[in-house]
KESE-245706 format. One record per residue: y, x, z negated of N, C-alpha, C in turn. Coordinates in Angstrom, 1 decimal. Atoms other than C-alpha are relative to their C-alpha. Layout:
KESE-245706
Y | X | Z | Y | X | Z | Y | X | Z
...
***
This chain:
KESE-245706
-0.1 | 1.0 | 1.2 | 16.5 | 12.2 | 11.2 | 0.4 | -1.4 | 0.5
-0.5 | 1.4 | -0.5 | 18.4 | 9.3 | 12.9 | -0.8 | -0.6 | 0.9
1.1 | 0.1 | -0.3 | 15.3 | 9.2 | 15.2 | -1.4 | -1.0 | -1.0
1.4 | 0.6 | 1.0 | 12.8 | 8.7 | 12.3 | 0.7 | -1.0 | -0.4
-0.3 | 1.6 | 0.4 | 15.0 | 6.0 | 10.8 | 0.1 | -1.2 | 0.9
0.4 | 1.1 | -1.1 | 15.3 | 4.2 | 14.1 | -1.1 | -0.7 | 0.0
1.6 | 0.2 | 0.0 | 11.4 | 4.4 | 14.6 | -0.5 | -0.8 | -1.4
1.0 | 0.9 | 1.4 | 10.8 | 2.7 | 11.0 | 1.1 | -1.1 | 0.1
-0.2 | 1.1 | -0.1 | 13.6 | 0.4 | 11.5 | -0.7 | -1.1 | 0.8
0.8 | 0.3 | -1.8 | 12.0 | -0.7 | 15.1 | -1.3 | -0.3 | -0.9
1.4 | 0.5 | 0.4 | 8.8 | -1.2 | 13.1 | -0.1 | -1.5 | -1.1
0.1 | 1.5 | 0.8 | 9.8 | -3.4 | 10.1 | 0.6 | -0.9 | 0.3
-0.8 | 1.5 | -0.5 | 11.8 | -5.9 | 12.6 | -1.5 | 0.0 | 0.6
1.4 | 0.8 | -0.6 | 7.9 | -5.8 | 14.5 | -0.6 | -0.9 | -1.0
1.3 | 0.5 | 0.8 | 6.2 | -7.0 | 11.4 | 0.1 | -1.5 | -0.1
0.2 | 1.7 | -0.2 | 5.3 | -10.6 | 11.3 | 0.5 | -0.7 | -1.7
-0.7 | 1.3 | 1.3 | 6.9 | -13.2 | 8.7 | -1.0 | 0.3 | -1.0
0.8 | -0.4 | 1.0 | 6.0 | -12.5 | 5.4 | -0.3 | -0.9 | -0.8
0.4 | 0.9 | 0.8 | 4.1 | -14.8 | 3.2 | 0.7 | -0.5 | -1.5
-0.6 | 0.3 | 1.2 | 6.1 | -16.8 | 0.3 | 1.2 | 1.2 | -0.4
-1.2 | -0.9 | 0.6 | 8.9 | -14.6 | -2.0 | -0.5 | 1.6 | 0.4
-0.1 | -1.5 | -0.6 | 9.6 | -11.4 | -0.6 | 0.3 | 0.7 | -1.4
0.1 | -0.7 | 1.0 | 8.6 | -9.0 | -3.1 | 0.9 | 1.5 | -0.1
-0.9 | -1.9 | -0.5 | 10.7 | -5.1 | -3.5 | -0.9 | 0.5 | -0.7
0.8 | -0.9 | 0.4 | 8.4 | -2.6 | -3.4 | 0.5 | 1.8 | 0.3
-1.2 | -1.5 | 0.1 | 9.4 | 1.1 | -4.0 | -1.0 | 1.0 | -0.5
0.9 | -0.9 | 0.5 | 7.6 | 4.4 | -4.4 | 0.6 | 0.4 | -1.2
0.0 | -0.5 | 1.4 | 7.1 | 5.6 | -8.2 | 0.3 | 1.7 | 0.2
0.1 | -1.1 | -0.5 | 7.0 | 9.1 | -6.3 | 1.3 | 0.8 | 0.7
-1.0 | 0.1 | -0.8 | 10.3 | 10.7 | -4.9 | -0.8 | 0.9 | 1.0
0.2 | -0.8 | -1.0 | 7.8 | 13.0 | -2.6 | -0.2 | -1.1 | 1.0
0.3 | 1.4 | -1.1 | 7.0 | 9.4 | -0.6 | 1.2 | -0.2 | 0.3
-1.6 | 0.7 | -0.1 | 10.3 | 8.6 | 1.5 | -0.4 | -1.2 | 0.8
-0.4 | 0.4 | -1.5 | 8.4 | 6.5 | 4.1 | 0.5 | 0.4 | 1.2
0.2 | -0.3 | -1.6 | 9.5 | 8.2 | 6.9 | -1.2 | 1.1 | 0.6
1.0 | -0.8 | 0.2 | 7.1 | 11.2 | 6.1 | -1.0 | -0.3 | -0.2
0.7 | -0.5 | 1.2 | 4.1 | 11.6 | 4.7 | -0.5 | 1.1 | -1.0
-0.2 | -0.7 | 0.8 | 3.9 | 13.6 | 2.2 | -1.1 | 1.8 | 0.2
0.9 | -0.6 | -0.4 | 2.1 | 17.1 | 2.5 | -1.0 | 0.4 | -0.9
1.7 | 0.1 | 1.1 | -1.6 | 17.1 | 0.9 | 0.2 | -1.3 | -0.2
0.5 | 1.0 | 0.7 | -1.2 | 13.7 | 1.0 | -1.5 | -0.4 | 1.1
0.9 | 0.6 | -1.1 | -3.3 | 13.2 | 4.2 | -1.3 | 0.4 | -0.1
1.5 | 0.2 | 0.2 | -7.2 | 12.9 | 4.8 | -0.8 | 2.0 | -0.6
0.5 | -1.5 | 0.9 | -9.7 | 16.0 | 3.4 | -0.1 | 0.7 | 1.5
0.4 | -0.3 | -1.2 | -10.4 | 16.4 | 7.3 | 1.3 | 1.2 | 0.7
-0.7 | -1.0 | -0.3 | -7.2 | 17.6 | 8.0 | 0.4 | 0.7 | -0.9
-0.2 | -0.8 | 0.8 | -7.3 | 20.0 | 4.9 | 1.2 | -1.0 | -1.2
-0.6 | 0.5 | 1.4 | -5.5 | 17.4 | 2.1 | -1.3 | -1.0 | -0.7
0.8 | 1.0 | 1.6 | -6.6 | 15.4 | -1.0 | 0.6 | -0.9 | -0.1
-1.4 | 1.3 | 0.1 | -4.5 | 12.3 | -0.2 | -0.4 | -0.9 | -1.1
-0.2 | 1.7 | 1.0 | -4.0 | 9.3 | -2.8 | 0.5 | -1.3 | 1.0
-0.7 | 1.2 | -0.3 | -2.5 | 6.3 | -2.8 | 1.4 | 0.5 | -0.6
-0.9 | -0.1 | 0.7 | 1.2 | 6.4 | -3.7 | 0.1 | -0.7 | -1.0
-0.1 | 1.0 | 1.1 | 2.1 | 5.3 | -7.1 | 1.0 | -0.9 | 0.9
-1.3 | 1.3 | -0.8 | 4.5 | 1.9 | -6.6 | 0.4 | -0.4 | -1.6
-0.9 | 0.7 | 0.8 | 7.2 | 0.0 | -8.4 | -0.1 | -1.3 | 0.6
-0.7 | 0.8 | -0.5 | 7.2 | -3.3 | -7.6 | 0.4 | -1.6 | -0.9
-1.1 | 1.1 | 0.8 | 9.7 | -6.2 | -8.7 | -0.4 | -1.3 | 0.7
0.0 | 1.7 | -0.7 | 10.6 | -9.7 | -8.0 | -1.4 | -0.6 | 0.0
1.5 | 1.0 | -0.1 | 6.9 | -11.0 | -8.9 | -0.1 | -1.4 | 0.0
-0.1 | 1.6 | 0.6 | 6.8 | -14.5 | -8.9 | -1.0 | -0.4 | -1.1
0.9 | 0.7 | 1.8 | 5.9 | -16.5 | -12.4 | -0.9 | -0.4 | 0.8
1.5 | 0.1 | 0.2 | 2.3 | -17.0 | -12.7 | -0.9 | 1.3 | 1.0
0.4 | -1.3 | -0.4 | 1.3 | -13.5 | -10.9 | -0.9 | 0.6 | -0.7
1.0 | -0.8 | 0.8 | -1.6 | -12.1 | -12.0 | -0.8 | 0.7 | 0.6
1.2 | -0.9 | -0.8 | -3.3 | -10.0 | -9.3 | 1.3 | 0.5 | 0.9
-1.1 | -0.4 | -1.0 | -1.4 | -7.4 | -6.6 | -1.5 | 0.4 | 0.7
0.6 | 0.1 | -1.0 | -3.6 | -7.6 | -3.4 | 0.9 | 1.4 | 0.7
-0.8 | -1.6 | -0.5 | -2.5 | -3.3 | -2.2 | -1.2 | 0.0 | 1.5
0.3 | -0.5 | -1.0 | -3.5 | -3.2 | 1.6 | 0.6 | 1.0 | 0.9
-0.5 | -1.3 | -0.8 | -3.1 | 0.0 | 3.8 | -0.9 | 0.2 | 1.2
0.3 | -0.3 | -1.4 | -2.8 | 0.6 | 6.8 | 0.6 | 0.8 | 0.8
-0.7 | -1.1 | -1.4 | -2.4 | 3.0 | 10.3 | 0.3 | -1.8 | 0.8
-0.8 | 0.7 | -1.0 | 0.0 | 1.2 | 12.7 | -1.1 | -0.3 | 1.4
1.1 | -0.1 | -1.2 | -2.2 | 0.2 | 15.6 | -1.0 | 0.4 | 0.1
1.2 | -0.2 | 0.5 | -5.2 | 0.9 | 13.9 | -0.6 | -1.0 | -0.7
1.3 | 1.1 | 1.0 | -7.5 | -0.7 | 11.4 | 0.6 | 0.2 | -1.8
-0.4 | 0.1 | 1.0 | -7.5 | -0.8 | 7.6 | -0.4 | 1.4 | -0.7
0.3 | -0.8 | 0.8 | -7.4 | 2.0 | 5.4 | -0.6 | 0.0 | -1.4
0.9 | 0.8 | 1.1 | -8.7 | 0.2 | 2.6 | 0.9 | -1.2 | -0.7
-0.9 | 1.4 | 0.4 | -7.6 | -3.2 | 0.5 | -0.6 | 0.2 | -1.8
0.4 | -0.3 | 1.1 | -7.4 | -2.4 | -3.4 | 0.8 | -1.3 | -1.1
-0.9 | 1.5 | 0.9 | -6.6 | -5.7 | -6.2 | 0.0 | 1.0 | -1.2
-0.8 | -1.0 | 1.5 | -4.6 | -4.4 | -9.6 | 0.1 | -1.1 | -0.3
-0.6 | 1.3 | 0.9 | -4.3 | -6.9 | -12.2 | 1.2 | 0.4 | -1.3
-1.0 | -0.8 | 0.4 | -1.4 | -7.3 | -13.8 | 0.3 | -1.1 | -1.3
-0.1 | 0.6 | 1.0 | -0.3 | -9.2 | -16.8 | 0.6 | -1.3 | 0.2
-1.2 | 1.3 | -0.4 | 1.0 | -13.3 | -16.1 | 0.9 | 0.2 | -0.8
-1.5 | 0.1 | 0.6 | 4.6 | -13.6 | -16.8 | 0.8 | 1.5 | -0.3
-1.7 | -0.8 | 0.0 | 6.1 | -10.0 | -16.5 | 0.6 | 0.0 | 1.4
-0.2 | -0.2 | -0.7 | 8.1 | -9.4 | -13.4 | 0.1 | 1.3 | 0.9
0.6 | -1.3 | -0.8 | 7.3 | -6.0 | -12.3 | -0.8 | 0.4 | -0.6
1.5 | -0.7 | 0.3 | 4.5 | -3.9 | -12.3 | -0.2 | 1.7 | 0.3
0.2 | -1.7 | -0.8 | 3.8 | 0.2 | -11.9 | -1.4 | -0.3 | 0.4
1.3 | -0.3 | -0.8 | 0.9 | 0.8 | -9.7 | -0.3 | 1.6 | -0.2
0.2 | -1.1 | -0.1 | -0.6 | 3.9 | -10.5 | -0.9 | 0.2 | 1.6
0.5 | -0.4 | -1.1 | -2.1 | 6.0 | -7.8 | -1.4 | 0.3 | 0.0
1.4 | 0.1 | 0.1 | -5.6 | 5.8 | -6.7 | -0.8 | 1.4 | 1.1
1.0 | -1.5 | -0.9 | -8.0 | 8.8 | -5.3 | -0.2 | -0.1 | 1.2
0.6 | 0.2 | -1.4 | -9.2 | 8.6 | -1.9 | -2.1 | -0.3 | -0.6
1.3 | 0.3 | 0.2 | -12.9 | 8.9 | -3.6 | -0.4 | -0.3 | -1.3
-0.1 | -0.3 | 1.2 | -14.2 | 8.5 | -7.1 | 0.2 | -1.3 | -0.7
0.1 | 1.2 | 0.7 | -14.1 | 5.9 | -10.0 | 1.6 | -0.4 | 0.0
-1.4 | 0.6 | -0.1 | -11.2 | 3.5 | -9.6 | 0.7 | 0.2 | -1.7
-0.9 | -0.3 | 0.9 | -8.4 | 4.0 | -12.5 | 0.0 | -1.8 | -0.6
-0.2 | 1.1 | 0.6 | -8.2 | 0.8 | -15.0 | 0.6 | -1.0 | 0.3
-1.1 | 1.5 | -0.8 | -7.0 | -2.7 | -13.6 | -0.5 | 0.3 | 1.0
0.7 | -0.2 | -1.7 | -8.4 | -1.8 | -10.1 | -1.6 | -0.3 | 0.7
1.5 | 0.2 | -0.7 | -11.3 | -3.1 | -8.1 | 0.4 | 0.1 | 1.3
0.0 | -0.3 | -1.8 | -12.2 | -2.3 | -4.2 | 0.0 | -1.1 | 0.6
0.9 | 1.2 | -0.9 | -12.3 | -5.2 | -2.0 | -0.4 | 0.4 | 1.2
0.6 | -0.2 | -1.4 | -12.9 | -3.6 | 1.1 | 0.4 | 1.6 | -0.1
0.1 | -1.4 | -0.2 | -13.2 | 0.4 | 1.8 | 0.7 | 0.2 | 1.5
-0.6 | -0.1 | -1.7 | -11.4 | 1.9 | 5.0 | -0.9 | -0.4 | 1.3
0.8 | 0.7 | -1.2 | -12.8 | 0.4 | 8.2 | -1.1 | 1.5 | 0.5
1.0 | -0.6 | -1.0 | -16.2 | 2.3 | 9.8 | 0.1 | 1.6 | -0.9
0.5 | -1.4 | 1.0 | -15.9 | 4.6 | 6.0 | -0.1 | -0.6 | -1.1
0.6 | 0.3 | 0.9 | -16.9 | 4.7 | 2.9 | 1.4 | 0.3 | -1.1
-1.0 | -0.6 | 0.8 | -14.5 | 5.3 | -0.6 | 1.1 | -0.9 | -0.3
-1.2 | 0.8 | 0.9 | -11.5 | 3.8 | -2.2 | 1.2 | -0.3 | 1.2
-1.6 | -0.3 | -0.8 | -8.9 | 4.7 | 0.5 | -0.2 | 1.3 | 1.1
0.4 | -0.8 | -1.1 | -9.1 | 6.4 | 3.7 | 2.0 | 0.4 | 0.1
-1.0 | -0.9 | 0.0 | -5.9 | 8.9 | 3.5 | 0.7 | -0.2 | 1.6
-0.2 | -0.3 | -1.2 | -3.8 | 9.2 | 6.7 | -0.2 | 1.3 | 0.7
1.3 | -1.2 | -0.7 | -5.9 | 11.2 | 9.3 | -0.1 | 0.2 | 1.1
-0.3 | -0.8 | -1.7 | -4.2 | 11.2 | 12.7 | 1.6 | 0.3 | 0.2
-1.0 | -1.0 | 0.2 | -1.4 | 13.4 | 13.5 | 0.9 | -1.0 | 1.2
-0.7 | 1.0 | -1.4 | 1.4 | 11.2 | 15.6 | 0.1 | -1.4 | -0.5
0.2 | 1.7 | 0.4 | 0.2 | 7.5 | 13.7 | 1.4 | -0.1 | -1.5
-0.9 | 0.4 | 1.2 | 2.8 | 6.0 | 11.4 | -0.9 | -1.7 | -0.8
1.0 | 1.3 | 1.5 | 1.2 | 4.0 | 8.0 | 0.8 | -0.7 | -0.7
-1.3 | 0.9 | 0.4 | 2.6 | 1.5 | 6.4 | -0.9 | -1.1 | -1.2
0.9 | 0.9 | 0.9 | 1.0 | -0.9 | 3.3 | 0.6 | -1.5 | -0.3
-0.4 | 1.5 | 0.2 | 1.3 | -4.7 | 2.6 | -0.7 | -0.1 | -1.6
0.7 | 0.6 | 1.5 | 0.9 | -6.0 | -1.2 | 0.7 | -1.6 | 0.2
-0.1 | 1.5 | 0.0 | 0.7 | -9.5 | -2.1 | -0.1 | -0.5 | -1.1
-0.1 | 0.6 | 1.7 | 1.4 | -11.2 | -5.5 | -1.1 | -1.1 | 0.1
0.6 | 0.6 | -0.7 | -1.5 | -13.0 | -5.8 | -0.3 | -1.0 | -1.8
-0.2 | 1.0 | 1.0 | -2.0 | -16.3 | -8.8 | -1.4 | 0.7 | -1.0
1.6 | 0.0 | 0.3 | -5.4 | -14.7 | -9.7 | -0.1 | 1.4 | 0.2
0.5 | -1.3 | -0.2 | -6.7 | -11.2 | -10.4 | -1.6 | -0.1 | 1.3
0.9 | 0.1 | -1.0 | -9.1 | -12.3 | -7.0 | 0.2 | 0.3 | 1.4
-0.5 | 0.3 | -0.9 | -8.8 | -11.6 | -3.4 | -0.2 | -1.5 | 0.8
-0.1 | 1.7 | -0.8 | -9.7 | -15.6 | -2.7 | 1.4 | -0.4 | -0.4
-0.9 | 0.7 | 0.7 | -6.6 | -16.0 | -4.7 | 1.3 | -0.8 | 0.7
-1.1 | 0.7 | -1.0 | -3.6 | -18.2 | -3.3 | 1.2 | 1.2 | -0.3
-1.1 | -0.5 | -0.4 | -0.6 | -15.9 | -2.2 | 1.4 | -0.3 | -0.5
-1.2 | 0.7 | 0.5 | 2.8 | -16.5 | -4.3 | 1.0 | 0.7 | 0.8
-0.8 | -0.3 | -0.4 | 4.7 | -13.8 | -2.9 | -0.6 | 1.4 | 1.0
0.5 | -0.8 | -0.9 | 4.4 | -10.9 | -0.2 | 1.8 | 1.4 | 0.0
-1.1 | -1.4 | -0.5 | 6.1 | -7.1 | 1.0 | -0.8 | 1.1 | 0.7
0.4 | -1.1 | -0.5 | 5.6 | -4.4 | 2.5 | 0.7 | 1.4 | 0.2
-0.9 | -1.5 | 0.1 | 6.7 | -0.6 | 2.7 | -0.8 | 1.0 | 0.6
0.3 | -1.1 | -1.1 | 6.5 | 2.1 | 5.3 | -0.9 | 1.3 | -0.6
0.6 | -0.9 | 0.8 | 4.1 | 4.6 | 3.9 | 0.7 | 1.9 | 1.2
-0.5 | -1.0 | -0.6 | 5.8 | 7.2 | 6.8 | -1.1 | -0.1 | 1.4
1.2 | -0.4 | -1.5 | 4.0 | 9.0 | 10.1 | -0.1 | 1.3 | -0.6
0.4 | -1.0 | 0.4 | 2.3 | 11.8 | 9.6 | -0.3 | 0.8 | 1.6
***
């Protein structure tokens, strides 16, 4: 255990300066701890039906109207980049959880599918990689949109 917290601490001092107000993001889920991943959450390959985690997240900065949800494997590529619009002027938001395949859930558009696949969200799908996701408060339900605030949260290793 004091292992796996090292290894995620050791990861969120690597990650690079974060863009504008640091947002708190927080799983909706208590089976997501971040240091794990959860089991059946991972790809269909290795025998799961992964999602996306639901989220909590706070501290929006005024005029917010889009959450820019990118996921990713550590030392990999993208697992997909999904925009949620969200209402100007409240300061948090629930993110529900999204399929790996299938018609997106209300408020949700794709901007980009997991790298070299197809689908909403490419699940975690190598045994050893640790995932981790970036959202980004964004002025505009658009991915051109300008950036108010930024976060990020350890999705675990699987």
């Amino acid at each position: 255990m004091k292992r796996s917290l090292l290894l995620a601490l050791v990861a969120l001092v690597s990650l690079p300066a974060l863009a504008g107000p640091r947002l708190t993001v927080r799983f909706a889920n208590p089976a997501w701890n971040g240091v794990a991943v959860p089991p059946g959450q991972q790809c269909a390959q290795l025998g799961g039906q992964g999602s996306t985690p639901a989220l909590n997240v706070f501290d929006l900065p005024q005029g917010t109207g889009g959450l820019l949800i990118e996921f990713n494997e550590r030392g990999g590529g993208s697992m997909g980049r999904l925009l949620y619009t969200v209402n100007k002027g409240v300061a948090s938001a629930q993110v529900p959880s999204v399929q790996a395949q299938g018609k997106l859930p209300a408020g949700f558009s794709l901007v980009s599918g997991p790298d070299g696949g197809n689908g909403n969200y490419l699940p975690p799908c190598a045994q050893g990689k640790a995932y981790f996701l970036v959202i980004k408060a964004l002025d505009a339900p658009n991915a051109g949109a300008a950036v108010l605030g930024e976060g990020r949260l350890e999705l675990g290793k699987l």
